[in-house]
N, C-alpha and C positions, 0 to 999 in steps of 0.2 A: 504494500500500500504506500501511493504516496500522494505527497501536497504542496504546493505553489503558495507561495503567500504575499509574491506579489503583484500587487491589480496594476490593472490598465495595461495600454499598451501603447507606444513610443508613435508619434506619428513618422508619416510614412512621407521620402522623403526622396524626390525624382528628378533627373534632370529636365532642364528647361529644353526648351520648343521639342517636345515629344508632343503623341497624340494622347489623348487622355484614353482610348481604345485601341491598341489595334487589330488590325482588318484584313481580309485578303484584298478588297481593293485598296488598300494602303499600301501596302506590301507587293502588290501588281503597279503602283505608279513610282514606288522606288526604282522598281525594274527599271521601266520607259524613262526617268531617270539620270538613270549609271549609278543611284545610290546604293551603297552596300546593306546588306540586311544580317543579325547580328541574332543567331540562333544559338541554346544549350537547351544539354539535357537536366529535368529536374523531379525528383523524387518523394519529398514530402516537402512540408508547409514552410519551415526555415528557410532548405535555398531556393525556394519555388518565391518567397518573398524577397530574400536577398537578390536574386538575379533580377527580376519586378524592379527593383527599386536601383540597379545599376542601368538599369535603359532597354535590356536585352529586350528584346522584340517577340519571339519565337521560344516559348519553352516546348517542351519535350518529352515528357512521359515515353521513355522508350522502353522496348523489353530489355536495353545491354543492364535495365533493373534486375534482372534475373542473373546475372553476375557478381553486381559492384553492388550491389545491395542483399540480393537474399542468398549468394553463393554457389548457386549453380555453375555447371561448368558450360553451358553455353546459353544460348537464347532460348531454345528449343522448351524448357520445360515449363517456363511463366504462363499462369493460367490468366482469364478473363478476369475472375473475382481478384487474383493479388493486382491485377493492372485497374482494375477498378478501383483497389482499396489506397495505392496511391496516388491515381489520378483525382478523388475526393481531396486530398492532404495537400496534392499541388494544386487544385482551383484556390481551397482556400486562402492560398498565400499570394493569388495573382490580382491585380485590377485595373492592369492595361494591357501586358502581354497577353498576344494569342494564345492559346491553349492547345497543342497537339497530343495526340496518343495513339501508341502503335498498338496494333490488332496482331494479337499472341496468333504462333503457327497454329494454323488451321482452323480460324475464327474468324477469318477475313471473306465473309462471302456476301455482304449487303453491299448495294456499287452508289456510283453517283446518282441513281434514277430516284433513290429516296432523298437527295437533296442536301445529304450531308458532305461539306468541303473534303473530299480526299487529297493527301500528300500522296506522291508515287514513290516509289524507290528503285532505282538501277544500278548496275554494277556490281557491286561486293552487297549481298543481302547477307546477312546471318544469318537468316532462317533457314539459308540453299547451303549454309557451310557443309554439311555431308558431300550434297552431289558437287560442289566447286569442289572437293579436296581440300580444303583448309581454307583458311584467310589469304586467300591471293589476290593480288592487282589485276583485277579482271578488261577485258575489252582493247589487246595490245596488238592484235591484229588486225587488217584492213576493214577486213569483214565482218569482225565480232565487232569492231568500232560501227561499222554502217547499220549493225545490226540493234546496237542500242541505240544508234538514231532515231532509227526507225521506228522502235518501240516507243521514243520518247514523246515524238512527234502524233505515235497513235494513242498514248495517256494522255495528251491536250486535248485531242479530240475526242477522246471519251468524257473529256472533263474536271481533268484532274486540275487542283490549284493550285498548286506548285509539286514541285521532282528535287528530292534527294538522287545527289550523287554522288556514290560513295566508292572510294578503291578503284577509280578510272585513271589513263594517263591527263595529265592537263589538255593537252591539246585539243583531245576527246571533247573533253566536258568545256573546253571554252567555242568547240563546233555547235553542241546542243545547244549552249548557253544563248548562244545568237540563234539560232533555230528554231527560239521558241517562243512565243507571247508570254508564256507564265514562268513566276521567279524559278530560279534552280538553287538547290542549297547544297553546298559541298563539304564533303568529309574527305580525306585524302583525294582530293581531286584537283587540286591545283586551286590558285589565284582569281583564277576565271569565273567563278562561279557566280550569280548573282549574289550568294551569302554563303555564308560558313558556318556547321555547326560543329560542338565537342562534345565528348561525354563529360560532363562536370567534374566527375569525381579521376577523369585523365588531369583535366584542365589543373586542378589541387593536390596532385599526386596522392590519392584516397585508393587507389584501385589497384594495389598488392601484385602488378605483372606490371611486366618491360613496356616501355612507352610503344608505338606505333613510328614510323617515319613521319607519319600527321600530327602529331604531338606535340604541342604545345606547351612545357608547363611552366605555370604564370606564377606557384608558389608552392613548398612544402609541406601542404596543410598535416601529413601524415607525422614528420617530425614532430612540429608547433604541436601537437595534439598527443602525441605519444609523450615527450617530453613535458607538457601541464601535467598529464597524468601519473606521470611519475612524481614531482613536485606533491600532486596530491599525498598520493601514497606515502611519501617521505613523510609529510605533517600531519599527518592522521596517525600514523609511525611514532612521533616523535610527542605526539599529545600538543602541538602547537596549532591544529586546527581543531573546533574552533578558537579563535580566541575569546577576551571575557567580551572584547567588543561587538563582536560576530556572534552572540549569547542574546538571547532574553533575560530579562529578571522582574522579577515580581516588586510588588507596590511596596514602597517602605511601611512596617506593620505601625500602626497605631499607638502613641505612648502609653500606657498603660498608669490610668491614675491611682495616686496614692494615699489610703487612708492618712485620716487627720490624727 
């Protein structure tokens, strides 16, 4: 059992000339543009409100949740209800960023015709990691490059409202990128892309495996956090947490009066 004891909560505190929502037609006139578009991935209510409140545009409920978060060894095992149960924990924390969430293997069978915005994904899926053979740079021949054009060009026109592309060479994805009326968001795909996303917990080094060639990292969060905890541990150790300061104490008692 436990308890918080303390109220309220901090307001909430944004950069200037952002949109107070965003939109896929927001995020379609960044395009038309040449504006970059500014995507992660996010998991519960914390960094789902800290990224909200750095500008990012685009979060991300993705299944790589099924590794960096609940420990699985690939994508493949995240069910509906845990991507449900996080996707609840990151609305919470959002009130301008868009809201995205990926549809767990073999879940994904409802299309554009009910109305709801789909993201597409080409290139490197993890869900296809068995049949690719591993995590490889996919699309480095002529063909297999034409071949994801192809596709990408037939997700616009099914409807899709923007295309992740992930593990393509740049060149690739800077052909699609002009090829297509709707954003493309890039993972190991080079520069080109209309935006970029990361997994959070790469971006913070949180995620206990070797970086990516895509890899970014902005800070040691794993250290800064192992290392507090250890600090913990030393003072709870040593009886100097808490202190009398970091204590409650009760009302001074009443004097007690004294026969005449």
């Amino acid at each position: 059992m436990s308890a918080t004891f303390q109220g309220g909560t901090e307001p909430r505190r944004f950069p200037a000339a952002l949109p107070a929502k965003v939109t896929i037609p927001y995020l379609q006139a960044k395009k038309h543009k040449g504006e970059r578009i500014s995507a992660l991935t996010a998991y519960d209510y914390a960094t789902a409100r800290l990224a909200d409140e750095a500008g990012i545009e685009i979060l991300l409920v993705g299944d790589s949740l099924a590794q960096v978060v609940l420990g699985y060894d690939s994508t493949l095992p995240v069910t509906v209800d845990e991507m449900l149960h996080h996707s609840r924990a990151v609305r919470r924390g959002l009130q301008r960023a868009l809201l995205v969430v990926d549809m767990p293997f073999g879940s994904y069978h409802a299309s554009v015709d009910s109305e709801i915005s789909v993201v597409a994904h080409l290139g490197l899926t993890p869900q296809s990691v068995n049949r690719m053979g591993g995590y490889r740079v996919q699309a480095r021949t002529v063909e297999a490059g034409q071949q994801l054009l192809d596709d990408a060009l037939a997700l616009e026109g099914a409807g899709a409202a923007m295309v992740v592309l992930e593990g393509i060479p740049r060149e690739l994805a800077e052909r699609v990128t002009a090829a297509l009326a709707i954003p493309t968001i890039g993972i190991g795909a080079g520069p080109g892309c209309d935006g970029q996303i990361l997994v959070f917990h790469d971006l913070v080094n949180l995620s206990f495996s070797p970086a990516a060639k895509f890899v970014r990292r902005y800070c040691d969060a794993a250290t800064m956090m192992r290392d507090a905890m250890v600090s913990y541990r030393t003072d709870v150790e040593r009886g100097t947490f808490p202190s009398d300061a970091e204590s409650y104490h009760a009302e001074a008692a009443h004097p007690v009066a004294k026969k005449a």
